[in-house]
C-alpha positions as CSV (number, residue, x, y, z in Angstrom):
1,X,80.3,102.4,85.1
2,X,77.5,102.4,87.3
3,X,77.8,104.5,90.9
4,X,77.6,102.6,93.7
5,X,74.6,104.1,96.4
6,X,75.6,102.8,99.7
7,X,71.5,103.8,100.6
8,X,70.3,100.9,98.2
9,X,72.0,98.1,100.8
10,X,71.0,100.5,103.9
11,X,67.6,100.3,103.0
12,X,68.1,96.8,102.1
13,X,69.3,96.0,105.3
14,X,66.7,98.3,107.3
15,X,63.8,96.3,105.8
16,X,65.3,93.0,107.0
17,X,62.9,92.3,109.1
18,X,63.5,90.2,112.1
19,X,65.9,91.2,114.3
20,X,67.3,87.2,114.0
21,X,68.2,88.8,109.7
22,X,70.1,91.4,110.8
23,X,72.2,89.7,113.0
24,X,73.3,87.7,110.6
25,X,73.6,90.4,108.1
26,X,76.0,92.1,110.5
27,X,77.7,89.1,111.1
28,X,78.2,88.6,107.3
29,X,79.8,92.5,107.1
30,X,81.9,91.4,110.2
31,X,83.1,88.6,107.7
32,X,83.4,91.0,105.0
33,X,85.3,93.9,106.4
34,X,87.6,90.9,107.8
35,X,88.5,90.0,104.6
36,X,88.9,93.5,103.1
37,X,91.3,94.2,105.4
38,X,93.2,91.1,105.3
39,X,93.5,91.7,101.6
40,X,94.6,95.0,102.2
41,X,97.6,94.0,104.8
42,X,98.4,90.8,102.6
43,X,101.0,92.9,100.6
44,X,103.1,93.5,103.8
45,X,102.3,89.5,104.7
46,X,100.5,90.7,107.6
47,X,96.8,89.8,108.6
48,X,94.8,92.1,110.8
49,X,95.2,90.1,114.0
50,X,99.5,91.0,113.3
51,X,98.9,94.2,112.4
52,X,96.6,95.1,115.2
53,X,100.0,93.3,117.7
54,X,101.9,96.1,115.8
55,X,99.3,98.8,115.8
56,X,99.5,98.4,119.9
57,X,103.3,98.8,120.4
58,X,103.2,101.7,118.7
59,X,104.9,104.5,120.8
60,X,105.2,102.5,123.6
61,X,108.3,100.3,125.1
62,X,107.1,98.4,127.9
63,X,103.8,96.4,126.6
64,X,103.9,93.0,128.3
65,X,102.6,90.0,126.4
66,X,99.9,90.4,129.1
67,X,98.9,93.2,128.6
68,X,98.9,93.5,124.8
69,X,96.6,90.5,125.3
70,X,94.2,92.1,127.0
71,X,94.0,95.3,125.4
72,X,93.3,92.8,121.7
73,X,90.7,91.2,123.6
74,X,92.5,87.8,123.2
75,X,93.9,85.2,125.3
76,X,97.5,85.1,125.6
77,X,98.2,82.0,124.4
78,X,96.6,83.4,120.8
79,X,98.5,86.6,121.2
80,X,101.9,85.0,121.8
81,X,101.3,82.9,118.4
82,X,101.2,85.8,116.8
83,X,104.5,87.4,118.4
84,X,106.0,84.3,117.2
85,X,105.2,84.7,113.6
86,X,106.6,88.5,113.9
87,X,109.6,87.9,115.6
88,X,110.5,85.6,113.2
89,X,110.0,88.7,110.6
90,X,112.2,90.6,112.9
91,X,109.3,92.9,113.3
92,X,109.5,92.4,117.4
93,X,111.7,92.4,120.0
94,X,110.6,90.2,122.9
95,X,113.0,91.3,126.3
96,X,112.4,88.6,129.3
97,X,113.0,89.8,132.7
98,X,115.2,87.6,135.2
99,X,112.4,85.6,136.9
100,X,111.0,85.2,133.6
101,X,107.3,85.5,134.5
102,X,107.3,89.0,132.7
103,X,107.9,89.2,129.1
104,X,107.9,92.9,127.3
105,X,107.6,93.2,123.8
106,X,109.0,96.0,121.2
107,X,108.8,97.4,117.8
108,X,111.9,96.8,115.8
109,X,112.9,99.7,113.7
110,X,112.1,97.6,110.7
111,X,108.5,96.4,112.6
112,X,107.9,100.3,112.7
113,X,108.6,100.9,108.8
114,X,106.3,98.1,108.2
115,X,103.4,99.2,109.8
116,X,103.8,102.6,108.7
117,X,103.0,101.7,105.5
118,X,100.5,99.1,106.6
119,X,98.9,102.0,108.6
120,X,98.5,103.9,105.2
121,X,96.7,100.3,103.9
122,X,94.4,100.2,106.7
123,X,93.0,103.9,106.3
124,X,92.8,103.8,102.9
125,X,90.7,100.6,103.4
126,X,88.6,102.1,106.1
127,X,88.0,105.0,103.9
128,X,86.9,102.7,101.3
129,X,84.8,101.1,103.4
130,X,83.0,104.4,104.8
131,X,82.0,105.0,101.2
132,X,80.8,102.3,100.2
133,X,78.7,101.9,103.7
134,X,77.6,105.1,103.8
135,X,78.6,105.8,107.4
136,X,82.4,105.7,108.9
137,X,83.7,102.2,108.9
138,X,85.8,103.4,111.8
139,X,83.2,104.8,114.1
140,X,81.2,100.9,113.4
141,X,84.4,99.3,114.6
142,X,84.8,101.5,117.6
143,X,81.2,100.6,118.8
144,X,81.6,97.0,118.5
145,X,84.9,97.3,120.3
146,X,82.6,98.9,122.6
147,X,80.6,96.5,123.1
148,X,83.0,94.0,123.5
149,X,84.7,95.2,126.1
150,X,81.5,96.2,127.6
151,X,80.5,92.3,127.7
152,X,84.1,91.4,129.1
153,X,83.1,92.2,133.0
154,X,80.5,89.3,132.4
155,X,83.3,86.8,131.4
156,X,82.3,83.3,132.4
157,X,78.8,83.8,133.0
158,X,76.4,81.5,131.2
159,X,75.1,83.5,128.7
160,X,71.1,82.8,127.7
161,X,70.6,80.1,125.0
């Protein structure tokens, strides 16, 4: 079996040309490590948008709904769909204070066995990844999170066409 040489698609990708190709190049690897890791999490039924819910309650006991939301990046309405799914699982807790505006969400001890082992999944995958890039998946990830959050400030500004 043939090695794979991560610097065959680098150089492939560097000689892209317009900047319009790359774009869509990195959009297409956005697509891609997508659905690595959602085949890597589908084992424990989980797709990354779950496990990332899980991955932020981690250690912590007083995450509002809120809050979780906007440390994903997502609106709440998506975020609570989600806490639906894994409450059902009985991988979350969801306590609702007396005037009910605020709503706190927990691990379950059987949430934090879960994504124990989905942790394990998801760094295996990444490390996958980094091979077969070249580069550290993780590092990608964390500048386009970056960059994201970067862009939030300008939320609901027109952007150009």
């Amino acid at each position: 079996m043939q090695e794979h040489d991560p610097s065959e698609e680098n150089a492939e990708f560097a000689n892209a040309g317009h900047i319009s190709s790359k774009f869509m190049l990195a959009q297409r690897g956005f697509r891609t490590l997508h659905h690595r890791l959602s085949l890597a999490l589908e084992p424990m039924r989980l797709t990354p948008v779950q496990f990332s819910v899980l991955e932020q309650l981690r250690g912590t006991t007083d995450l509002s709904v809120g809050q979780l939301a906007k440390n994903l990046g997502c609106d709440q309405t998506r975020v609570s769909a989600q806490i639906g799914v894994l409450l059902r699982r009985a991988l979350l807790e969801l306590h609702v204070e007396r005037d009910r505006r605020f709503r706190r969400v927990e691990l379950t001890p059987q949430g934090r066995d879960l994504l124990e082992v989905a942790m394990q999944l998801w760094e295996s995958t990444m490390n996958d990844l980094s091979r077969e890039v070249g580069t550290d998946a993780q590092r990608v990830i964390n500048s386009l999170a970056a960059l994201s959050f970067a862009d939030s400030g300008n939320a609901g500004q027109r952007r150009p066409e």
